[in-house]
C-alpha positions in Angstrom: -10.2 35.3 -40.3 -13.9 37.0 -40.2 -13.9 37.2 -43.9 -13.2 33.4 -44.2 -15.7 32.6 -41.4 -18.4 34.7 -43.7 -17.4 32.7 -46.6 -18.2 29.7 -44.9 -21.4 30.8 -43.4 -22.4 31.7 -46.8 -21.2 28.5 -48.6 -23.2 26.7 -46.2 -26.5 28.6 -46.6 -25.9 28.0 -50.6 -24.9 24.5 -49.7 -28.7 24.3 -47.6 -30.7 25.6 -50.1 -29.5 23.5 -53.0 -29.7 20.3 -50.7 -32.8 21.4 -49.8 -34.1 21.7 -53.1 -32.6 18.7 -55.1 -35.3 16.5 -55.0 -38.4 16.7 -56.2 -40.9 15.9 -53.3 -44.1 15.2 -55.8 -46.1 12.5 -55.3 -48.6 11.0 -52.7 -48.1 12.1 -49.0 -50.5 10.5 -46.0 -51.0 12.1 -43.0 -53.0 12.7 -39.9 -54.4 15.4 -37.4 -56.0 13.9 -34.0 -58.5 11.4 -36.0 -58.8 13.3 -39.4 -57.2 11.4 -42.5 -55.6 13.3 -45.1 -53.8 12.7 -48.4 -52.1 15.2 -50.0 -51.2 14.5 -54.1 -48.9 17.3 -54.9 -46.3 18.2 -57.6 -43.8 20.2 -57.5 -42.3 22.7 -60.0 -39.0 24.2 -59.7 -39.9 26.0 -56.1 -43.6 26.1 -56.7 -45.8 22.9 -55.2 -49.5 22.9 -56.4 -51.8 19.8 -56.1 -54.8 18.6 -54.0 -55.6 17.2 -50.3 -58.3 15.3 -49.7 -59.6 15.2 -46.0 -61.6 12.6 -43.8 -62.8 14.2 -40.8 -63.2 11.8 -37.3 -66.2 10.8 -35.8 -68.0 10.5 -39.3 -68.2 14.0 -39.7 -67.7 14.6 -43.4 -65.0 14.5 -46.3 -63.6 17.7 -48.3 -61.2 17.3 -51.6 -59.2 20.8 -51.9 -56.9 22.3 -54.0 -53.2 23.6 -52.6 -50.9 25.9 -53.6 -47.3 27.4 -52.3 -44.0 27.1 -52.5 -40.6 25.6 -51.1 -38.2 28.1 -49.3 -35.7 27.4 -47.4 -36.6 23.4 -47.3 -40.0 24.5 -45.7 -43.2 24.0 -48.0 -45.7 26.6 -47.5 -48.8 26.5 -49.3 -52.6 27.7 -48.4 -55.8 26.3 -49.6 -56.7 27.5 -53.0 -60.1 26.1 -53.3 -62.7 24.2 -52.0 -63.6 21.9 -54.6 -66.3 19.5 -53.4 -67.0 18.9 -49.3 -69.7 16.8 -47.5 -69.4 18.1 -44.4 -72.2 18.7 -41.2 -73.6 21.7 -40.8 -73.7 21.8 -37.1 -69.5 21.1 -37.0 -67.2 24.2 -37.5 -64.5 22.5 -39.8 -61.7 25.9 -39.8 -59.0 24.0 -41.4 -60.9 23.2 -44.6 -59.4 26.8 -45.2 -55.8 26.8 -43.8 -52.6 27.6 -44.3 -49.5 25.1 -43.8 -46.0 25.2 -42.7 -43.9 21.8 -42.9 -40.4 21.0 -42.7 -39.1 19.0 -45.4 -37.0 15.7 -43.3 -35.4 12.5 -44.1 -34.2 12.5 -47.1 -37.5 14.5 -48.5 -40.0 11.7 -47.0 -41.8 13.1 -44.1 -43.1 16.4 -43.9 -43.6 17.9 -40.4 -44.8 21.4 -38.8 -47.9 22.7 -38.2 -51.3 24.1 -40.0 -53.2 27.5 -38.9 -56.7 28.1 -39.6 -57.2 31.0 -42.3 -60.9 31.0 -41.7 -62.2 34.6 -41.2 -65.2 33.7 -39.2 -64.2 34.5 -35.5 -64.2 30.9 -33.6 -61.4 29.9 -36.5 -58.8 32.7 -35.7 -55.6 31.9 -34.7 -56.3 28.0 -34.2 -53.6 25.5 -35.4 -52.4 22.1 -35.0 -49.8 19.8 -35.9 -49.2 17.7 -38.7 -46.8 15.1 -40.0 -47.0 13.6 -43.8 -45.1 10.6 -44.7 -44.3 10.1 -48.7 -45.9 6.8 -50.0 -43.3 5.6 -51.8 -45.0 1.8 -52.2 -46.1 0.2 -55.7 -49.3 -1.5 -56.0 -50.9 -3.7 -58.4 -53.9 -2.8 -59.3 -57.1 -5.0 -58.8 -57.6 -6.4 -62.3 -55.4 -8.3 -64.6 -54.7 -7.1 -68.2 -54.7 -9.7 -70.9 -54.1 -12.4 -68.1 -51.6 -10.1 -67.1 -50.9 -8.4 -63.8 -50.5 -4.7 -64.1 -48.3 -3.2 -61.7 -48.6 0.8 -61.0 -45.9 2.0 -60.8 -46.4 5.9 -60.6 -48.7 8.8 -60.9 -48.9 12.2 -62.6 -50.5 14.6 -61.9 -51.8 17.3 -65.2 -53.4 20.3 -65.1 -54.9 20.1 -68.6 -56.7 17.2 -71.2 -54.0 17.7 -73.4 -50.8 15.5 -73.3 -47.8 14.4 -75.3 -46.4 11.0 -75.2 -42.7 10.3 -76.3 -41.0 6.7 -76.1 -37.7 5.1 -77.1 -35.3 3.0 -75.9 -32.4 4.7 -73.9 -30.4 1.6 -73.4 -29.7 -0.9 -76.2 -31.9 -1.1 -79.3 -32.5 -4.9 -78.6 -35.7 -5.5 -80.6 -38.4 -4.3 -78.0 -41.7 -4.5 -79.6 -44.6 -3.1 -77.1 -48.5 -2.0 -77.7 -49.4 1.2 -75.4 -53.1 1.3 -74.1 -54.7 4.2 -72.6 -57.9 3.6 -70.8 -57.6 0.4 -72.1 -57.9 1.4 -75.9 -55.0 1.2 -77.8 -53.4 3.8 -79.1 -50.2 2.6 -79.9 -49.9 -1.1 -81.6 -46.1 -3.0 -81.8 -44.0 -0.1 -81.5 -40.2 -1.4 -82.4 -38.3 0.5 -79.6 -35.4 2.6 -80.9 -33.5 5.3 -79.7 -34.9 7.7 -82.1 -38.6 8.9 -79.7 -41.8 8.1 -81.5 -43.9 10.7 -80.1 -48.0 10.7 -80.1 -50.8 13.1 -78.6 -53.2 11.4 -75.5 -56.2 13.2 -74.0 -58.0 12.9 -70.1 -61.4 12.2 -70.4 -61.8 11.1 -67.0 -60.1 12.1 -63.9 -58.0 9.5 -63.2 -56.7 7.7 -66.4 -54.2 4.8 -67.0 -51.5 4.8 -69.5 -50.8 0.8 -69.5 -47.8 -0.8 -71.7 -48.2 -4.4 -73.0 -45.2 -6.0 -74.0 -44.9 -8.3 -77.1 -41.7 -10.1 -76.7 -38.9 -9.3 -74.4 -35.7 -8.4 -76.7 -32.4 -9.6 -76.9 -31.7 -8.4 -73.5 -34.9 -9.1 -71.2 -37.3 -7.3 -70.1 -38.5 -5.5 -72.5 -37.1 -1.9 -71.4 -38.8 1.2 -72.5 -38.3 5.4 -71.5 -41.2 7.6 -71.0 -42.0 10.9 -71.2 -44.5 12.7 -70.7 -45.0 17.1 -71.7 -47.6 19.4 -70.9 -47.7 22.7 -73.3 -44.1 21.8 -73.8 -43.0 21.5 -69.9 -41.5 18.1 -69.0 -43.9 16.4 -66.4 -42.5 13.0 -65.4 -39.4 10.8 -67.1 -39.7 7.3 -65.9 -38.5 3.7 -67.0 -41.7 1.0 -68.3 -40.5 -2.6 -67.7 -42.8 -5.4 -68.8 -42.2 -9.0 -69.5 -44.5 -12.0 -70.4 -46.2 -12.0 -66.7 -46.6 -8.4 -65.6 -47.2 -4.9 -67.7 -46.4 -1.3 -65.7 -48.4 1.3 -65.8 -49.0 4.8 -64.5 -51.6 6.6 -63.4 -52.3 10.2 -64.6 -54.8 12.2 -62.2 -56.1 15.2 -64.5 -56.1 18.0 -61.6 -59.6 20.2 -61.1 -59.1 23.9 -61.5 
């Protein structure tokens, strides 16, 4: 009877840490301490979770964009700041959790992440201080402000790379139905009436900004509409995002690919 009552015990801890792990939790997360605004774009890899938070402090006192880094264990994400990257911040405010350390519980189906910050700051006033915090996942599309070709453009994710350096690989998962498409990055085109197949066409993009846009234009909608198209998208040979492009005569898709400061 023990022995079975171990088994289970450990079959559920297995069973917890798989669950608890399954989904990827990438992606933008908004959140809030007292007054101060913060929105954390993270990505996760395997148990590792790396990204940046940018931070509005209340009462007007200043902005700071830093980078994260941690892990998930046990369906808790830890991660401390890794760097300060930029901050605007007065001088005359002691601002402890620019440096911190977080601790949040992963709930609901991996869209809200709750538990609490502590201050990592050396300097004596920040010592032990901590607060609570609760992120929920913005899961919301939104079309961005200008059309494309008299087309609206709908975003529809964003990726987040750590390098310039990207490969692009499309085809058709579903069936080859004569989908014809034009790819613009930045709004130059880099790939003109593709015929979608199942066989990929791959092709080589580079950040030269920041934030850059990887916008599909579709030329005709197939046999079986809308036109349908599978993306990929590698880093030094590591998979960073697969995700499904639909377009049609009224709306293109794109995505948004944030090139991450070291």
């Amino acid at each position: 009877m023990i022995k079975y009552q171990q088994f289970i015990l450990l079959l559920f801890s297995v069973l917890q840490h798989l669950f608890a792990n399954a989904q990827d939790i990438s992606g933008k997360w908004i959140g809030e301490h007292s007054d101060t605004k913060i929105t954390m774009d993270i990505i996760q890899q395997n148990d590792s979770v790396y990204g940046n938070a940018f931070i509005i402090f209340d009462h007007g006192l200043g902005k700071a964009n830093i980078a994260i880094k941690g892990r998930i264990k046990n369906g808790v994400l830890e991660y401390e700041t890794h760097k300060v990257l930029e901050q605007n911040i007065d001088s005359n405010y002691l601002l402890c959790f620019v440096s911190g350390k977080d601790f949040l519980k992963i709930k609901k189906n991996k869209h809200i992440l709750e538990g609490t910050c502590l201050s990592i700051d050396v300097k004596d006033e920040c010592i032990n201080l901590s607060c609570t915090e609760r992120y929920v996942k913005k899961v919301d599309y939104t079309f961005r402000k200008e059309d494309f070709n008299n087309r609206k453009v709908l975003v529809i994710d964003t990726i987040f790379a750590k390098k310039d350096s990207l490969e692009l690989v499309i085809w058709d998962n579903l069936k080859e139905d004569g989908d014809i498409v034009s790819v613009y990055f930045n709004e130059h085109e880099i790939i003109s009436n593709l015929l979608l197949k199942h066989q990929p066409f791959k092709t080589n993009i580079y950040c030269d900004t920041e934030l850059n846009e990887l916008l599909f234009y579709a030329h005709n909608l197939g046999s079986v509409p809308p036109n349908t198209a599978t993306l990929a998208i590698y880093q030094n040979g590591r998979l960073l995002k697969e995700l499904d492009i639909k377009s049609d005569a009224d709306r293109s898709e794109s995505i948004v690919i944030k090139l991450l400061k070291n």
